[in-house]
C-alpha positions as CSV (number, residue, x, y, z in Angstrom):
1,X,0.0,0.0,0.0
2,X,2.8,2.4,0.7
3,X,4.4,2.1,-2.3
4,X,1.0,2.9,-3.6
5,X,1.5,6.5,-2.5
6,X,5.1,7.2,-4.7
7,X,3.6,8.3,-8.0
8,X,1.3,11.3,-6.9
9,X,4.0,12.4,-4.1
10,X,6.5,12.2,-6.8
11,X,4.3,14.4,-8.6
12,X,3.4,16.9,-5.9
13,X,6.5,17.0,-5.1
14,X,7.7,17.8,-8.4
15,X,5.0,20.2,-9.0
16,X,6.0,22.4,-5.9
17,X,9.5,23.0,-6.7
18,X,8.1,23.7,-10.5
19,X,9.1,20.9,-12.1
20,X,6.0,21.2,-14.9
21,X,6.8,25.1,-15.5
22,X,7.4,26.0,-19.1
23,X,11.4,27.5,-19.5
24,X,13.1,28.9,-21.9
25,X,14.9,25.7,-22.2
26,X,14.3,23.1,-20.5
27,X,17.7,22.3,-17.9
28,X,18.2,18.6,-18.2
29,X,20.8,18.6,-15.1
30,X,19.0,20.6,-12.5
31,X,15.7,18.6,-13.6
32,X,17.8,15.7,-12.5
33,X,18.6,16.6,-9.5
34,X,15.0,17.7,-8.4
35,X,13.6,14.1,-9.7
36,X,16.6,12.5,-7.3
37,X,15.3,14.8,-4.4
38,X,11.5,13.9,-5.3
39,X,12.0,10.5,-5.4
40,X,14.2,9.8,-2.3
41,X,11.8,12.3,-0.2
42,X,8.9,10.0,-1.9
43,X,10.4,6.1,-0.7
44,X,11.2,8.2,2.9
45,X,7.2,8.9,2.9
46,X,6.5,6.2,2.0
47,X,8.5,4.1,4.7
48,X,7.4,6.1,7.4
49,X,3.8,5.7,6.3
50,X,4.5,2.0,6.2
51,X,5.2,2.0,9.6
52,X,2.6,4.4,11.0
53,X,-0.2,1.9,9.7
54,X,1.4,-1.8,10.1
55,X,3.9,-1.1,12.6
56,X,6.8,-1.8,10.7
57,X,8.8,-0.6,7.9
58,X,7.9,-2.2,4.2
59,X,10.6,-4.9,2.7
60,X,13.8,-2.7,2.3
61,X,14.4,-4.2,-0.7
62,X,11.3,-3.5,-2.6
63,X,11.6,-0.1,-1.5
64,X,15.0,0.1,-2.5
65,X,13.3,-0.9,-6.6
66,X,10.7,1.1,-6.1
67,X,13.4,4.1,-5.9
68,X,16.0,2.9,-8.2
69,X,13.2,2.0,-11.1
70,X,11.2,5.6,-10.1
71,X,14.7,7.1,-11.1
72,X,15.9,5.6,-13.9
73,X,12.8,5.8,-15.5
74,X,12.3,9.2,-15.0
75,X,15.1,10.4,-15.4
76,X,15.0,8.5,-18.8
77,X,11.4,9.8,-19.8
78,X,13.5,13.5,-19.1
79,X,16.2,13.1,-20.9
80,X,13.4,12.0,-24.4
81,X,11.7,14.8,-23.4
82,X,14.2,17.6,-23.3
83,X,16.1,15.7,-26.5
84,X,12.2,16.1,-28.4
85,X,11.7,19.6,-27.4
86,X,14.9,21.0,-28.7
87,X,14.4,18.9,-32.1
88,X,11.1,20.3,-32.3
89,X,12.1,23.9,-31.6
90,X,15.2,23.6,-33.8
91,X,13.3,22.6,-36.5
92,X,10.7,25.2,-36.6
93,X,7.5,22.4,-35.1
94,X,7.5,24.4,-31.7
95,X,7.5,27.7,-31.7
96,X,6.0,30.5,-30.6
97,X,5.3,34.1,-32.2
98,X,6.7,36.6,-29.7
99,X,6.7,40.5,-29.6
100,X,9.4,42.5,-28.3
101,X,8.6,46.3,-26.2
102,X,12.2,48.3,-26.4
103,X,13.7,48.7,-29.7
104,X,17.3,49.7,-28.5
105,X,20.1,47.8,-27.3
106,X,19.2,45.0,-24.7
107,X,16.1,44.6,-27.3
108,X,17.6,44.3,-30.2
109,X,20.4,41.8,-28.7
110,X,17.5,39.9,-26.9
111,X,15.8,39.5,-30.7
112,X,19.7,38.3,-32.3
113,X,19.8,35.8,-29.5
114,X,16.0,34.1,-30.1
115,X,16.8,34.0,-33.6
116,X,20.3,32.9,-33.6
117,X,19.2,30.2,-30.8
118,X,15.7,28.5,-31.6
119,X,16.1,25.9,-29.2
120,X,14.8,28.2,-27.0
121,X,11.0,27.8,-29.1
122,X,10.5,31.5,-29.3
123,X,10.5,33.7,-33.4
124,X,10.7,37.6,-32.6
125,X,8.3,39.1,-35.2
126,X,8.8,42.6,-34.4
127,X,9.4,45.6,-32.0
128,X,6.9,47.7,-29.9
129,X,8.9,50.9,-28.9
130,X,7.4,54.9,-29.1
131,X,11.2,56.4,-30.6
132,X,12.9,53.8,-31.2
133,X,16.9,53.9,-32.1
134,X,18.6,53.4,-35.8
135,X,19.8,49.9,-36.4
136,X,23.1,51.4,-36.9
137,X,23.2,52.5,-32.7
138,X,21.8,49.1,-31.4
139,X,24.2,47.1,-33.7
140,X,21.3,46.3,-36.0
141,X,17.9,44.9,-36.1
142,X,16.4,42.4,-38.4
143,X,12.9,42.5,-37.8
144,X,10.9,45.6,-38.1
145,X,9.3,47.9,-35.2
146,X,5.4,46.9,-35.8
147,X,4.0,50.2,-33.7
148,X,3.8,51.5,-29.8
149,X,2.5,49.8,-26.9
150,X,-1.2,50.9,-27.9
151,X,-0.7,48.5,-30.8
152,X,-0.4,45.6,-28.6
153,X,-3.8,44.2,-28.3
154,X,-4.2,44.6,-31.7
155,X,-0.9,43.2,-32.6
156,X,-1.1,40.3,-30.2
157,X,-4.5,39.0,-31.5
158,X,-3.2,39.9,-35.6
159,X,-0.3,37.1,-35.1
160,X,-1.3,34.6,-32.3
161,X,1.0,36.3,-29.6
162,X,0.9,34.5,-26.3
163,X,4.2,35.9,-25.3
164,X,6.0,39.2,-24.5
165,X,9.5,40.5,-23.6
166,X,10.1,44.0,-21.8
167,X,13.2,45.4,-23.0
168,X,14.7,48.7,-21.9
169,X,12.5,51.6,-24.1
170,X,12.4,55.0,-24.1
171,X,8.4,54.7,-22.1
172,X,7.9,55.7,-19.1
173,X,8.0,52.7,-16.3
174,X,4.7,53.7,-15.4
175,X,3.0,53.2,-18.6
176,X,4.8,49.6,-19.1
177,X,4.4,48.7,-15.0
178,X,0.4,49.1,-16.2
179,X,1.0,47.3,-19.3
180,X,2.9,44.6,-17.5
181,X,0.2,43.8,-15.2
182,X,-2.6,43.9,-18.2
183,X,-0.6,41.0,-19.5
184,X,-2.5,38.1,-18.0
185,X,-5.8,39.4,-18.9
186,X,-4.3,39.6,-22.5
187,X,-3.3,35.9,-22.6
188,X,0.2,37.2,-22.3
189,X,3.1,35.5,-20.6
190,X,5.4,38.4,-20.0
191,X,9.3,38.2,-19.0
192,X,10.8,41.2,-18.4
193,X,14.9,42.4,-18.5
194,X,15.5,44.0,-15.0
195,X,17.3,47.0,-15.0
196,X,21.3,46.8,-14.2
197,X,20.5,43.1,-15.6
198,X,24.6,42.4,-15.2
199,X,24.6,43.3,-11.6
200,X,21.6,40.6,-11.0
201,X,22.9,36.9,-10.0
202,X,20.7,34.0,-9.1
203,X,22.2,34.9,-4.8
204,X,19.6,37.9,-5.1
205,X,17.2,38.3,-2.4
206,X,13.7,39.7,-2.0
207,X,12.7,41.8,0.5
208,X,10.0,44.8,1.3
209,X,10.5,48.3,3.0
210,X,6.8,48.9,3.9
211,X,5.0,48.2,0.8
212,X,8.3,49.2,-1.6
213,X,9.5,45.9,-2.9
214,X,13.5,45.8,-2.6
215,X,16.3,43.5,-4.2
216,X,19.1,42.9,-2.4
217,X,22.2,41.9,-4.3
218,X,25.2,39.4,-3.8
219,X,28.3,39.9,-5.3
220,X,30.8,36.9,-5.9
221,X,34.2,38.0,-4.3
222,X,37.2,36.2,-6.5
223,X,39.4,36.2,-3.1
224,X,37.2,35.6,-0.7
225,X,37.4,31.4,1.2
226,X,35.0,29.7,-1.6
227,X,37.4,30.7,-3.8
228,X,40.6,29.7,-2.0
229,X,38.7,26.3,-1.7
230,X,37.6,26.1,-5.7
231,X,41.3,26.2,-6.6
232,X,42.5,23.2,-3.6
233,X,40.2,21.5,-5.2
234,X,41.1,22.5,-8.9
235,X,45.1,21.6,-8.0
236,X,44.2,18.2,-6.7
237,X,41.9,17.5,-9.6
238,X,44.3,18.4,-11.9
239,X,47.6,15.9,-10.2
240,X,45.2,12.9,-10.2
241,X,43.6,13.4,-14.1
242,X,47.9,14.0,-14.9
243,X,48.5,10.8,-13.4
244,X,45.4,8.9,-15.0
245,X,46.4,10.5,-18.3
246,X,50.2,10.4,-18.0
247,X,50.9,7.7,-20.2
248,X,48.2,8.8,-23.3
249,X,50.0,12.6,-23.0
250,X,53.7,10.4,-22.9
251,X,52.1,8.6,-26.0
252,X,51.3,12.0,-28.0
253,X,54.6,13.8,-27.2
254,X,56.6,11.0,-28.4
255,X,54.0,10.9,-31.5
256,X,54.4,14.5,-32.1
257,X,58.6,14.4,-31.8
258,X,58.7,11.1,-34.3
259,X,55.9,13.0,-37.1
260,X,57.5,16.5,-37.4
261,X,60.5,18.7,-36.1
262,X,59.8,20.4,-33.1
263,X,59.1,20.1,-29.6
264,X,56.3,18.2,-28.4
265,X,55.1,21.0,-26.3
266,X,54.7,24.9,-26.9
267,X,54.6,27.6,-24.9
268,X,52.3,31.1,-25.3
269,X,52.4,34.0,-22.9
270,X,48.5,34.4,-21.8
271,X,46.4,37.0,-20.1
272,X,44.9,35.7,-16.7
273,X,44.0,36.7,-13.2
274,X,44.7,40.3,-12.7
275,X,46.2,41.0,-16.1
276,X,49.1,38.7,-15.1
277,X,51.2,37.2,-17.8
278,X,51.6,33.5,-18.0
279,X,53.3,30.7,-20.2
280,X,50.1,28.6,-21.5
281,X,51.0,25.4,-22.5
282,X,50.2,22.8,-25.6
283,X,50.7,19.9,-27.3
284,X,52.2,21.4,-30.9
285,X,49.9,20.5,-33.7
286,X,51.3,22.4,-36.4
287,X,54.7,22.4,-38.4
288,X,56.8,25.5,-38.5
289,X,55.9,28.1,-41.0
290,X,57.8,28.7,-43.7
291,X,57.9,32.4,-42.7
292,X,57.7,31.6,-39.4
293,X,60.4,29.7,-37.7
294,X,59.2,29.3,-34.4
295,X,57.1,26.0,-34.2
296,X,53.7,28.2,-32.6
297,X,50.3,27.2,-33.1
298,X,48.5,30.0,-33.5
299,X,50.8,33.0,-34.4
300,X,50.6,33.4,-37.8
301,X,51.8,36.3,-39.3
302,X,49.2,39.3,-40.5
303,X,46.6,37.4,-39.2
304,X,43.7,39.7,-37.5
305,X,40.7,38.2,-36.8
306,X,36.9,39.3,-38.1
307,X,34.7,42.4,-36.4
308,X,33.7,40.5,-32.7
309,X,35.3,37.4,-33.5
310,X,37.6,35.7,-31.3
311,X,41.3,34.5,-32.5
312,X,41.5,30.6,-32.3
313,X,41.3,27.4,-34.6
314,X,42.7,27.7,-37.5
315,X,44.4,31.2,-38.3
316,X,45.6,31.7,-41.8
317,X,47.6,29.1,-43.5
318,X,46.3,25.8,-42.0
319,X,49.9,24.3,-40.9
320,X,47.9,21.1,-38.7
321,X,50.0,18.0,-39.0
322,X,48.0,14.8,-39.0
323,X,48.6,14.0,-35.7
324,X,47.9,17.8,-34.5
325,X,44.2,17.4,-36.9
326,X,42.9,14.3,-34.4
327,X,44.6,16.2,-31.1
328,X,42.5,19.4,-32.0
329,X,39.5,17.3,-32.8
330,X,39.6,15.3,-29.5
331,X,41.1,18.5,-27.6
332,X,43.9,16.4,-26.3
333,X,46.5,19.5,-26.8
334,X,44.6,21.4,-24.0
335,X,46.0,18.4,-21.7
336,X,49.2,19.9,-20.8
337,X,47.2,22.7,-19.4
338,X,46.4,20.9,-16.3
339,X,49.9,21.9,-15.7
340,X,49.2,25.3,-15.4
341,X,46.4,24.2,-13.1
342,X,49.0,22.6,-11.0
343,X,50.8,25.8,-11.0
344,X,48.6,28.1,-10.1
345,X,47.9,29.8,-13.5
346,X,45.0,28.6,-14.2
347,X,41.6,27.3,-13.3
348,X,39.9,23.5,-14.5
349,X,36.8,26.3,-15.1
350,X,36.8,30.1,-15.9
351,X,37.1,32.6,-19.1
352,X,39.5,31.3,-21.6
353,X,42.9,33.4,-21.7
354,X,43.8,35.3,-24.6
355,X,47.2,35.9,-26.1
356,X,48.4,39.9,-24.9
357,X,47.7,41.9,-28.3
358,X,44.5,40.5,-28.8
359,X,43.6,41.2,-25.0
360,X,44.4,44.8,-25.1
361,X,42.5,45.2,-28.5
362,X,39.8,43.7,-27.0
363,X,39.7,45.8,-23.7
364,X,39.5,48.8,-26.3
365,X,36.6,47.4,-28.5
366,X,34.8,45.3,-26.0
367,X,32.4,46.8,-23.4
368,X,33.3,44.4,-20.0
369,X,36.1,42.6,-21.5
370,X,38.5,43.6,-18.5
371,X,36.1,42.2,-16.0
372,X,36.9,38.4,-16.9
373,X,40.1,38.9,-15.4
374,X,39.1,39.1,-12.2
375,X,39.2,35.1,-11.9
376,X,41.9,32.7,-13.1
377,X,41.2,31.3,-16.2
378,X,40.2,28.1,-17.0
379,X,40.5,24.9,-19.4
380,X,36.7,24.7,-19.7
381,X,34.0,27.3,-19.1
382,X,30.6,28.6,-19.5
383,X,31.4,29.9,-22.6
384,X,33.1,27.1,-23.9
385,X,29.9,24.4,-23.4
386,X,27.5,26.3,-25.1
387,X,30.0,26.6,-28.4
388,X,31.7,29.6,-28.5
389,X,35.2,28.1,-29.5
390,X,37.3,29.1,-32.1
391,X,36.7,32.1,-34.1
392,X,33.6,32.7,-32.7
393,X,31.4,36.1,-31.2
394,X,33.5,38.0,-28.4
395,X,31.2,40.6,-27.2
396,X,28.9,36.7,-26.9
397,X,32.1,35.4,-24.8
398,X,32.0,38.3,-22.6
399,X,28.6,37.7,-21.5
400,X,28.7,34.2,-20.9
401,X,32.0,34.8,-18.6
402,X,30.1,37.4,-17.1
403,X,27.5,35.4,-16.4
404,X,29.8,32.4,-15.3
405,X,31.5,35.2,-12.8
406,X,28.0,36.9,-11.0
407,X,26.6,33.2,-10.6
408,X,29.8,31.2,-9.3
409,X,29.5,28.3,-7.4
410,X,31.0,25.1,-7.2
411,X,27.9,23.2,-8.2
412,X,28.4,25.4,-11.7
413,X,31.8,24.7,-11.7
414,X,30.8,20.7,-11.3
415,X,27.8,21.4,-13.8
416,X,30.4,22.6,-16.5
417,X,32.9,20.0,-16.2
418,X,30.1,17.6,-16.8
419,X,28.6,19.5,-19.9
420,X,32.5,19.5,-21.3
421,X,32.2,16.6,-22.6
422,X,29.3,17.2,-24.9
423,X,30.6,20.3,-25.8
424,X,33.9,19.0,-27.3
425,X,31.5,17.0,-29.5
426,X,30.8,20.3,-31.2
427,X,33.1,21.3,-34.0
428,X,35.7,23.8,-33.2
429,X,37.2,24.8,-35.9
């Protein structure tokens, strides 16, 4: 009879801590965890209800099933689900019309990131704003402003909207706080950008003065003990995977000495914690250039990189030797970096560094660039698992560390490391 009770406590429980709420996307890993937490709490419940009505607590073993075959199966039924809804978004079968108030900045870079991203199920079809700002000042805009905020209604029923983001605009709070709360009775779901949006972290707590609603906020201090205990951690990490991986990385140097001329390893000066200089090591997986006789991966001479693109991969003439195209492919010549770990320079997770010249062009061109040096940097990061490797978007990178930086913990740092893997999968070059 007990075990009677698992599937609707599994699903109140599930249902409090919001479980069935629609996301933007849907977080496979922290929906894990909450079905690990439902479930256990659930067989507890169920025990002690066991014993409140027959005196005795049901067979531990069938209780011990009824949790591992509640989890795997759940936790299966997930994984379809979450795999389904970002085929279905990807391609185009599930998504949703949305309108966007605030045609300037954080509304135009909100609209690039729904259409660049449709995993998240959501096509911008246009702006709402009252004087809005040229393309050329918000860094463009590729759907058009549709009207004001009086259009809305109109607007809303016109092309099926059911959903509505509240970018910064030049209208008055008042008028959109009124708007805002008109939403429901629209059929509108409404998500809003908070003002100082990069000062906001998930530590931010509510509280009221009177009736005045008030947010306080919780900065991540780089120095402070948590930190002190992320990198003990990161150095004792980093010995034990160079000891498991000591003879593959003995393997590839010797590889790499017997296939071309050159050392097995290289060394770059990098730009971590601070602004401090440090040598960043490799495994070499090019040959020398012919105009260029140090044996460097990446410096290739004349080489700048796009508008907002990182350096990386392949720069200019590709000079991979076969053995450097597979170590690029699997990553393996970020191994010797756990060295650096072990030294102090780096991090297993943080901002990746950037070579000096490129650092101090980006500080120049790149709003917040300087602010990812206020942590080491890392092998892997937040940046890094959702595919912006290589040549790819800085002012992106820069928001992702920034995120990365406001919401640090060691659970992300542990989330990261175990989305790495996936994320090498992803072509890098």
């Amino acid at each position: 009879m007990p075990l009677l009770m698992l599937p609707p406590l599994i699903t109140c429980l599930a249902q409090a801590r919001g479980f069935y709420q629609t996301r933007l996307r849907t977080p496979f890993i922290e929906g894990t965890i909450l079905i690990l937490a439902a479930v256990s709490i659930a067989v507890v419940a169920a025990a002690a209800t066991g014993a409140l009505i027959n005196g005795q607590i049901p067979v531990t073993g069938a209780l011990t099933k009824a949790w591992l075959y509640s989890l795997v199966t759940l936790i299966a039924c997930r994984a379809l689900f979450v795999a389904f809804e970002s085929w279905a978004r990807t391609n185009g079968l599930w998504r949703r019309p949305v309108l966007i108030i605030g045609a300037g900045v954080v509304g135009a870079r909100v609209a690039r990131r729904l259409e660049d991203h449709p995993e998240y199920g959501l096509t911008p079809i246009g702006f709402l704003d009252e004087d809005p700002r040229s393309p050329a000042e918000v860094g463009g805009r590729a759907i058009p402003i549709l009207g004001t905020i009086n259009d809305l209604e109109e607007l809303a029923l016109r092309h099926g909207v059911r959903d509505l983001v509240v970018a910064f605009s030049s209208i008055a709070d008042e008028r959109l706080s009124r708007l805002v709360q008109r939403g429901p009775e629209l059929g509108l779901k409404v998500t809003v950008v908070p003002r100082m949006f990069d000062t906001i972290n998930d530590r931010v707590r509510y509280d009221t003065l009177g009736g005045l609603p008030m947010q306080s906020l919780a900065t991540v201090n780089p120095r402070g003990i948590q930190f002190a205990i992320k990198h003990a951690i990161d150095r004792i990490l980093s010995l034990l995977i160079l000891i498991l991986f000591s003879p593959i990385m003995l393997c590839i140097a010797i590889t790499i000495r017997f296939t071309s001329p050159g050392p097995a390893l290289f060394t770059q000066k990098r730009i971590g914690r601070d602004g401090r200089e440090f040598d960043f090591y490799k495994f070499r997986s090019m040959r020398a250039s012919t105009t260029h006789n140090e044996h460097d991966d990446s410096r290739t001479p004349g080489f700048r990189p796009a508008i907002d693109s990182a350096p990386g991969g392949l720069e200019g003439e590709d000079r991979r030797t076969a053995i450097g195209r597979f170590l690029r492919r699997a990553s393996f010549d970020e191994l010797p970096q756990l060295l650096n770990v072990l030294r102090g320079d780096m991090s297993l997770v943080g901002p990746r560094p950037e070579r000096p010249e490129y650092v101090k062009m980006f500080q120049q061109d790149v709003l917040r660039y300087s602010e990812r040096h206020r942590v080491k940097s890392g092998i892997t990061g937040w940046s890094q698992i959702h595919g912006l490797r290589g040549q790819t978007s800085v002012t992106a990178r820069v928001e992702f560390d920034s995120y990365y930086i406001a919401h640090w913990s060691l659970a992300l740092d542990l989330k990261i490391l175990a989305l790495t893997p996936l994320a090498l999968l992803r072509k890098a070059e």
